[in-house]
C-alpha positions as CSV (number, residue, x, y, z in Angstrom):
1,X,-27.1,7.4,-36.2
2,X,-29.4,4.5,-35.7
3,X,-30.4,4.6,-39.7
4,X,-26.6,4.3,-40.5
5,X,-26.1,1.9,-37.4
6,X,-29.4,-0.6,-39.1
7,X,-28.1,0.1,-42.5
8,X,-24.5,-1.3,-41.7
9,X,-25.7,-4.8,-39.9
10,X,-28.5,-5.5,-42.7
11,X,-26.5,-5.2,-45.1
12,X,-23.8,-7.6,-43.4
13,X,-26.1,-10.0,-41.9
14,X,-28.1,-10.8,-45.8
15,X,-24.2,-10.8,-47.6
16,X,-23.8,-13.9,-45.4
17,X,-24.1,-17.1,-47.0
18,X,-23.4,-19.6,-44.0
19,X,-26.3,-20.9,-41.4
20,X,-24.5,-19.3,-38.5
21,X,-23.4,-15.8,-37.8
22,X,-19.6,-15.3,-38.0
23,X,-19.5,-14.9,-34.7
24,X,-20.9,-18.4,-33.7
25,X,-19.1,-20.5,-36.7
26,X,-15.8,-18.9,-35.3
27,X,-16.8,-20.5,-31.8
28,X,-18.0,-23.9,-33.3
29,X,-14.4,-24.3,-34.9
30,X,-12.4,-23.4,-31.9
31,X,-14.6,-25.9,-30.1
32,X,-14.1,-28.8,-32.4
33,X,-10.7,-28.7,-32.9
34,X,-10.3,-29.2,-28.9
35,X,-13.0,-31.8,-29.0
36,X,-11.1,-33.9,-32.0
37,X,-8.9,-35.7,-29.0
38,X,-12.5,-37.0,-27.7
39,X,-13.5,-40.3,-27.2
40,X,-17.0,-41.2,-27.8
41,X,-18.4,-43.9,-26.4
42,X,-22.1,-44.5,-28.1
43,X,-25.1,-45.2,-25.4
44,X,-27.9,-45.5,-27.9
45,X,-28.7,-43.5,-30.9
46,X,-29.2,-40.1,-29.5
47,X,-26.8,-41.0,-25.8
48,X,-23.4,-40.6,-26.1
49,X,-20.6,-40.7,-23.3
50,X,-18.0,-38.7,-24.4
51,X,-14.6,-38.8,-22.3
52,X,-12.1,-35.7,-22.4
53,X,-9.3,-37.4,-20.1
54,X,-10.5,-35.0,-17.3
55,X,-14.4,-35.6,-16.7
56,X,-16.3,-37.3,-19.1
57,X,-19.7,-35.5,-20.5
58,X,-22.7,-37.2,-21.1
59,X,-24.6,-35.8,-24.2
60,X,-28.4,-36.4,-25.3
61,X,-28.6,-35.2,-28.8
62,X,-32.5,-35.5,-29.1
63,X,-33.1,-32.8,-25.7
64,X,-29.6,-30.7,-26.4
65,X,-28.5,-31.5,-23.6
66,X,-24.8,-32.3,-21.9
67,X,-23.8,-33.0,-18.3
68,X,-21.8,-30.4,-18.2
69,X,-24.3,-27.7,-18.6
70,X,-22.9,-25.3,-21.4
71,X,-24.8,-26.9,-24.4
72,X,-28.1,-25.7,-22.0
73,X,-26.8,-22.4,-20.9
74,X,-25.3,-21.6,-24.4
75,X,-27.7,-22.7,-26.4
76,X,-24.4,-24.0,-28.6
77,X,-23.3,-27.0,-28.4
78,X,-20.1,-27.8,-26.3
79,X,-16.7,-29.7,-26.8
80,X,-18.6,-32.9,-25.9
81,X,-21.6,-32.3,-27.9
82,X,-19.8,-31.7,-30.9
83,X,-17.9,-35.0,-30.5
84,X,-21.2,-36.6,-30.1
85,X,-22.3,-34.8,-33.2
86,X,-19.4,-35.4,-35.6
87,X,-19.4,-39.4,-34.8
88,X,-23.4,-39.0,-35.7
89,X,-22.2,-37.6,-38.8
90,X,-24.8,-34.7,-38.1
91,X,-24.7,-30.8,-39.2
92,X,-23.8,-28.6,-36.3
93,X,-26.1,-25.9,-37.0
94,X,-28.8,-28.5,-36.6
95,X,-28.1,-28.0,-32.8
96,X,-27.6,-24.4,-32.6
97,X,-30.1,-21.8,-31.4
98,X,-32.3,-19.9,-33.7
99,X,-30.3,-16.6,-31.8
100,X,-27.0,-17.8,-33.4
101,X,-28.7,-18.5,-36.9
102,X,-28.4,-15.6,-40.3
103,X,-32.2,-16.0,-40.6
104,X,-32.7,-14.8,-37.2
105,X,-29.9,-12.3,-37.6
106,X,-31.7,-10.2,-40.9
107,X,-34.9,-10.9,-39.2
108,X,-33.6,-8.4,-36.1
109,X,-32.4,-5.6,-38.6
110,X,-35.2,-6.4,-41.4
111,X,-36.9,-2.7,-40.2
112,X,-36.6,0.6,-41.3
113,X,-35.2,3.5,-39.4
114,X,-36.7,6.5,-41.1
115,X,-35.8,10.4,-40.0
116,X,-38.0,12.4,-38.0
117,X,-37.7,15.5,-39.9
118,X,-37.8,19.0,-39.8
119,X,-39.4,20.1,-35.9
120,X,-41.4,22.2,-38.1
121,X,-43.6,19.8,-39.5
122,X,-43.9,17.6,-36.6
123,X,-47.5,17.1,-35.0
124,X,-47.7,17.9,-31.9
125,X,-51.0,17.4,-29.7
126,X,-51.9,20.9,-27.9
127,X,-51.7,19.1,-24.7
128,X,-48.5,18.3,-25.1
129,X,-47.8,22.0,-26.5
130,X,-49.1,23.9,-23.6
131,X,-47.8,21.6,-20.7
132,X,-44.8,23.4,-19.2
133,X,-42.1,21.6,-17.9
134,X,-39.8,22.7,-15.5
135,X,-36.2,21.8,-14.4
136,X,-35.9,19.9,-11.4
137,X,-35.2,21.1,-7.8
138,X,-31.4,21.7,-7.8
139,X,-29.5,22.6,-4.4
140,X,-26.0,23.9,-4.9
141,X,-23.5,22.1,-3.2
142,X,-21.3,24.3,-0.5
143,X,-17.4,25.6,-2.2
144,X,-16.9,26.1,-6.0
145,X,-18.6,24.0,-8.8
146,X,-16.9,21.5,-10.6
147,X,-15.6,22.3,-14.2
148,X,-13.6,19.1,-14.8
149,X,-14.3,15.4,-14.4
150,X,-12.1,13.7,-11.5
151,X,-9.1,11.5,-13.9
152,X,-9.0,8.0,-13.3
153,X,-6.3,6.1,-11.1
154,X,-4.2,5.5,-15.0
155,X,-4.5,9.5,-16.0
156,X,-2.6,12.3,-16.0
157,X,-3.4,16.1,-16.3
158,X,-2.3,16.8,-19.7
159,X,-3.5,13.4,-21.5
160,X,-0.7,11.2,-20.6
161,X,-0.6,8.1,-18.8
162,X,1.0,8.0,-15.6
163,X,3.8,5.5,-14.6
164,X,4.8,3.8,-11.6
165,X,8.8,5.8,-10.5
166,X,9.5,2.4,-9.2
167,X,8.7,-0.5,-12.3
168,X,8.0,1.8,-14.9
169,X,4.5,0.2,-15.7
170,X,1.3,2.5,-16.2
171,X,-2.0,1.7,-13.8
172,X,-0.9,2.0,-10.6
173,X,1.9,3.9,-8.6
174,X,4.8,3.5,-6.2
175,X,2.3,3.5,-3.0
176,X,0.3,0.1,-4.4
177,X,3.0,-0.8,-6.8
178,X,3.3,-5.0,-6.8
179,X,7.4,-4.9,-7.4
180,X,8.5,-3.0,-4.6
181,X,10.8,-4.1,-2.1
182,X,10.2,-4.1,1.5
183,X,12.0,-1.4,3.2
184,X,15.2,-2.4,5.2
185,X,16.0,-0.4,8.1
186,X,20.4,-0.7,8.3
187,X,21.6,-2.1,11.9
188,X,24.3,-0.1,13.6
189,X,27.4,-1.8,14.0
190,X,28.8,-1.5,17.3
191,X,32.2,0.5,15.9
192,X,29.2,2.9,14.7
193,X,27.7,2.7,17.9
194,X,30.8,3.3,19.7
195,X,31.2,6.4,17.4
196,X,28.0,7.9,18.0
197,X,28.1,7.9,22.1
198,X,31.3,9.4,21.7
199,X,30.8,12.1,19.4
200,X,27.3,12.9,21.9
201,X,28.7,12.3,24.8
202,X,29.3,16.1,27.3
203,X,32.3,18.1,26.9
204,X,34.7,17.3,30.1
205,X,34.2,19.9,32.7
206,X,36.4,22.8,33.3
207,X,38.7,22.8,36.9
208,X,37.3,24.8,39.1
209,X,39.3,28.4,39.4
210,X,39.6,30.7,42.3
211,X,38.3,34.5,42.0
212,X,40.7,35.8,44.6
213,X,44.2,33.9,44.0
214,X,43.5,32.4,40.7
215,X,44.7,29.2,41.6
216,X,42.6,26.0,40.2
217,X,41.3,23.1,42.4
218,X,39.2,25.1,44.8
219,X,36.5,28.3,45.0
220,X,36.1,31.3,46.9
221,X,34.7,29.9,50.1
222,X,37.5,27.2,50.0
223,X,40.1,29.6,49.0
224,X,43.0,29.4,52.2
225,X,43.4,33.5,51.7
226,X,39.8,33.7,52.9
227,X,40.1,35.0,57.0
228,X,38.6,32.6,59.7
229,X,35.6,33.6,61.0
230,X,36.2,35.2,64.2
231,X,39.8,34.9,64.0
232,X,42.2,38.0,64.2
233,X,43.3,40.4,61.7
């Protein structure tokens, strides 16, 4: 895998015929195109003040060096740098670290890779032979093992991606989901209100019926067929 891997970039990295890797010319023209609205103000021959409309960069060709900080970070020069460049009528590579240059790029895959071979014919030292290696201390965990890996927050069991049942979108569901609206709890109206203590409000109470005459209005102990106590018979 690493042979093939090697193999691929050498082969890439000598068919190119430009000072920079693809990689940093594509950067260098995005970044002078926004720097051709520049103004560039010369210091000196090497000092240039170069103004963007938003904060102006102060550039030292000679040290590679911009107020702004990116042409040190980088290593490439920045926006301002390669205003102060172009009015110089200087090469850009000229300013570019040797990581961003071809030559530095075949250099890093100019080895070989070769196979190891057959274990057959490998040479092994008899220390190495008889050392005995054992696995490491393993303590099982308490309830059944594991057979799957836990799916992410954007899975689903059988392969597909899940959706949110309220937008529709994938990565997230209905209990983080950004589009939700706020739940509104309905306030009775007081015809509804009305309607609800009357429908729970208690049945009216049944008149009270005498056992003995079974007259309404009064009870048993009330009931004027009931005999005075001590009275006559």
């Amino acid at each position: 895998m690493i042979q093939k891997w090697f193999y691929k970039r050498c082969t890439k990295a000598e068919k190119t015929r430009t000072q920079l890797t693809p990689q940093a010319t594509a950067l260098i023209k995005a970044r002078n195109y926004d720097s051709e609205k520049y103004t560039v103000c010369p210091i000196d021959l090497v000092n240039f003040n170069v103004k963007d409309g938003n904060k102006d960069g102060l550039v030292n060709l000679s040290e590679k060096t911009c107020s702004c900080m990116k042409f040190q970070v980088d290593k490439l020069p920045c926006r301002h740098a390669l205003a102060a460049i172009r009015f110089a009528k200087k090469p850009f590579g000229d300013f570019c670290g040797d990581c961003y240059k071809t030559t530095s790029w075949v250099e890093a895959y100019s080895g070989n890779i070769f196979p190891v071979g057959h274990p057959s014919e490998w040479t092994i030292p008899e220390g190495v032979r008889s050392m005995v290696v054992y696995p490491p201390p393993f303590r099982a965990q308490a309830g059944r093992p594991k057979k799957k890996r836990y799916k992410s927050a954007g899975e689903h069991r059988n392969g597909n991606t899940r959706h949110c049942t309220i937008c529709g979108k994938s990565g997230h569901n209905r209990q983080n989901c950004r589009n939700a609206q706020p739940c509104q709890i309905p306030v009775p109206s007081a015809t509804s209100a009305t309607s609800a203590t009357t429908a729970t409000s208690k049945r009216p109470r049944r008149p009270y019926r005498c056992r003995k005459c079974g007259e309404e209005g009064h009870n048993s102990q009330k009931c004027p067929l009931t005999p005075e106590v001590g009275g006559t018979t």
